[in-house]
PAZAPA-4460 file (N, C-alpha, C; in steps of 0.05 Angstrom, whole numbers, plus 32768, in hexadecimal, padded with zeros to 4 digits):
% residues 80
    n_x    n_y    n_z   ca_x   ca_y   ca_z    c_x    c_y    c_z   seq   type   mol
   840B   820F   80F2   83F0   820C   80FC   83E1   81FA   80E9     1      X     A
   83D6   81E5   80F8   83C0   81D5   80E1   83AC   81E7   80D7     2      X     A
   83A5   81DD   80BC   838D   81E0   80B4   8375   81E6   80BB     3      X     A
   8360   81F1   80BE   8345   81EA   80D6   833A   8201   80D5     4      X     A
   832D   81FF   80E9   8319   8217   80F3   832B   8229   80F5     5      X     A
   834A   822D   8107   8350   8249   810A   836D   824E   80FA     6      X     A
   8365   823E   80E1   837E   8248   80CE   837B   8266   80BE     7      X     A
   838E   8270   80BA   838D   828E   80B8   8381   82A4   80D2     8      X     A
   8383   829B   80EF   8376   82AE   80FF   838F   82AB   8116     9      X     A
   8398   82BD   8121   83B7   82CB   812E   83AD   82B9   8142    10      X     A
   83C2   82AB   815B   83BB   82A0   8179   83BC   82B3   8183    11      X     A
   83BC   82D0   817F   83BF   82E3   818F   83A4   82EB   818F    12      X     A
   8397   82E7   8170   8374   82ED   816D   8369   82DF   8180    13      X     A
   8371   82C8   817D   835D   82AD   8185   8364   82B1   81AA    14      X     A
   8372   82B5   81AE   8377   82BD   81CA   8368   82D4   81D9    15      X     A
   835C   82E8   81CA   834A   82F8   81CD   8352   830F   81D0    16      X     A
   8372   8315   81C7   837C   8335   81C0   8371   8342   81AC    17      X     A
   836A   835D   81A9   8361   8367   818D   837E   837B   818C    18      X     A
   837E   837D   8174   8393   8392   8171   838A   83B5   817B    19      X     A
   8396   83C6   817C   8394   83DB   8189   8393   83ED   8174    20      X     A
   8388   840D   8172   8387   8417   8166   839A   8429   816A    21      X     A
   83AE   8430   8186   83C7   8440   8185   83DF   8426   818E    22      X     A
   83F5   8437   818A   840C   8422   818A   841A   8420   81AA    23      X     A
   841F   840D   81BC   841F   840A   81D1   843A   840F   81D6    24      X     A
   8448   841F   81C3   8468   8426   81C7   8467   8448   81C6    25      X     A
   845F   8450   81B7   845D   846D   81AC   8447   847E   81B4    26      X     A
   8428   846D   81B5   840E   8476   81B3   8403   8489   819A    27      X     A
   8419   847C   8182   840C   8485   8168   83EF   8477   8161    28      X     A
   83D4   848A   8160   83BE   8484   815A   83B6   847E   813C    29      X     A
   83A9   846C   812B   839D   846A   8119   8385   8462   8114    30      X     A
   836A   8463   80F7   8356   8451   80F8   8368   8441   80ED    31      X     A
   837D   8441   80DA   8387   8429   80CB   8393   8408   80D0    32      X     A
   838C   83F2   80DC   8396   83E1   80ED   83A8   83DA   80DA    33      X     A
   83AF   83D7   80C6   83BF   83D3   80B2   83DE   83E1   80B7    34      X     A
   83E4   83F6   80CC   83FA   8406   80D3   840A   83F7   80EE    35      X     A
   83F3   83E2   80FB   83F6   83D7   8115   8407   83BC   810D    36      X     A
   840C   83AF   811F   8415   8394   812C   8415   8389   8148    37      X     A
   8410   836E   814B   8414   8364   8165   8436   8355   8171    38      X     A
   8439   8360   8186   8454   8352   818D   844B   8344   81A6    39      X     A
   8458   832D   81AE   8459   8323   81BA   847D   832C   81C8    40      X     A
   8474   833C   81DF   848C   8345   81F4   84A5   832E   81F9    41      X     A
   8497   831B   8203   84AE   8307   8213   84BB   82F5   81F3    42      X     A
   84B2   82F6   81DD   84BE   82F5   81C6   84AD   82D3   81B5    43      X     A
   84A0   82CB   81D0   848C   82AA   81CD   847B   82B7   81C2    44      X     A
   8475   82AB   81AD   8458   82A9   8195   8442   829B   81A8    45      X     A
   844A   828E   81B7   8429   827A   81C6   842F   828B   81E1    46      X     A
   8430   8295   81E5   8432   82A2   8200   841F   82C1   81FF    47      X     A
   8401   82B7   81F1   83EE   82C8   81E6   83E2   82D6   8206    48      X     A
   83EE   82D1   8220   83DB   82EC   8234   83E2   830B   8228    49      X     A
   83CD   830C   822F   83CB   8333   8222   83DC   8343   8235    50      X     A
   83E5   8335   8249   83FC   834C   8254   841A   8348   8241    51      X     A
   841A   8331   8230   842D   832F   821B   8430   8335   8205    52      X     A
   8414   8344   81FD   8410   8352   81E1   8418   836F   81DF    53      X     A
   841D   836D   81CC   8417   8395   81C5   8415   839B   81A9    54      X     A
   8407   83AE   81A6   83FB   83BE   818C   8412   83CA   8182    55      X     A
   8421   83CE   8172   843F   83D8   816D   8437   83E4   8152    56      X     A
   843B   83FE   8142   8431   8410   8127   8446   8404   811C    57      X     A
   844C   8409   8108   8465   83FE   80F1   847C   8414   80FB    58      X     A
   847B   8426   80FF   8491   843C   8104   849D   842D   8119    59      X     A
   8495   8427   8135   84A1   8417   814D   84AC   83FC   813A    60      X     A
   849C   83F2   812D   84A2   83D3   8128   84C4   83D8   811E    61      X     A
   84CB   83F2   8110   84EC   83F2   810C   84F7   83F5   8122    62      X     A
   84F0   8407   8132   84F8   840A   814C   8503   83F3   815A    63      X     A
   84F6   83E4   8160   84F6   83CD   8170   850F   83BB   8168    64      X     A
   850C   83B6   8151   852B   83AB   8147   8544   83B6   8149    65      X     A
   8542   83D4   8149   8550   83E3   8146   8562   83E4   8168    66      X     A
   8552   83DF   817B   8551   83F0   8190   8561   83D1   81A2    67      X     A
   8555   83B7   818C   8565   83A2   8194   854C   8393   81B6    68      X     A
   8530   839C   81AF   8520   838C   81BB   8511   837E   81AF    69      X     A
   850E   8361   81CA   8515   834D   81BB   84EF   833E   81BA    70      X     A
   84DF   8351   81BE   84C2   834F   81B8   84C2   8344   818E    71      X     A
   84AC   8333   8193   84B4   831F   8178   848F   8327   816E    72      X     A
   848D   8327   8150   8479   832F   8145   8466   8316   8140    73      X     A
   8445   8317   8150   8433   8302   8154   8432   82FD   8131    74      X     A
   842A   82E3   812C   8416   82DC   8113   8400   82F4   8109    75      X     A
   8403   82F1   80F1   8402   8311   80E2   83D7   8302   80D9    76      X     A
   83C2   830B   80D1   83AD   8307   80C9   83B1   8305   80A7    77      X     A
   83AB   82F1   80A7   83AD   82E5   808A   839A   8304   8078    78      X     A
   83A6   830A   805D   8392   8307   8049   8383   82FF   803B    79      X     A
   8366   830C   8042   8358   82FD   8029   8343   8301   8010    80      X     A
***
């Protein structure tokens, strides 16, 4: 990604997903967003419609590998 106005901010942000506060695999609830992740289903990073996102907790995020689906993890929100 260049430099610019939306360096350090997810295409999944800028697309107008927010992350979820339960996990769209399990429906484990948290306040912590820090436990979450975004996947993009069909496994494309630019393929930001919200029927291609999902809120995934870290516990699924093993899962998913595990289970051999092939949903791919969006651009993570920079620290700062």
């Amino acid at each position: 990604m260049a430099h610019g106005v939306n360096h350090g901010i997810p295409r999944w942000f800028r697309a107008g997903y927010r992350m979820k506060n339960q996990c769209d695999k399990c429906g484990f609830k948290s306040i912590h967003a820090e436990v979450f992740r975004v996947f993009h289903v069909d496994a494309d990073l630019d393929n930001c419609r919200h029927s291609n996102l999902k809120t995934v907790c870290a516990n699924c995020v093993s899962i998913l590998s595990k289970d051999g689906i092939i949903w791919r993890q969006g651009d993570l929100v920079a620290d700062y």
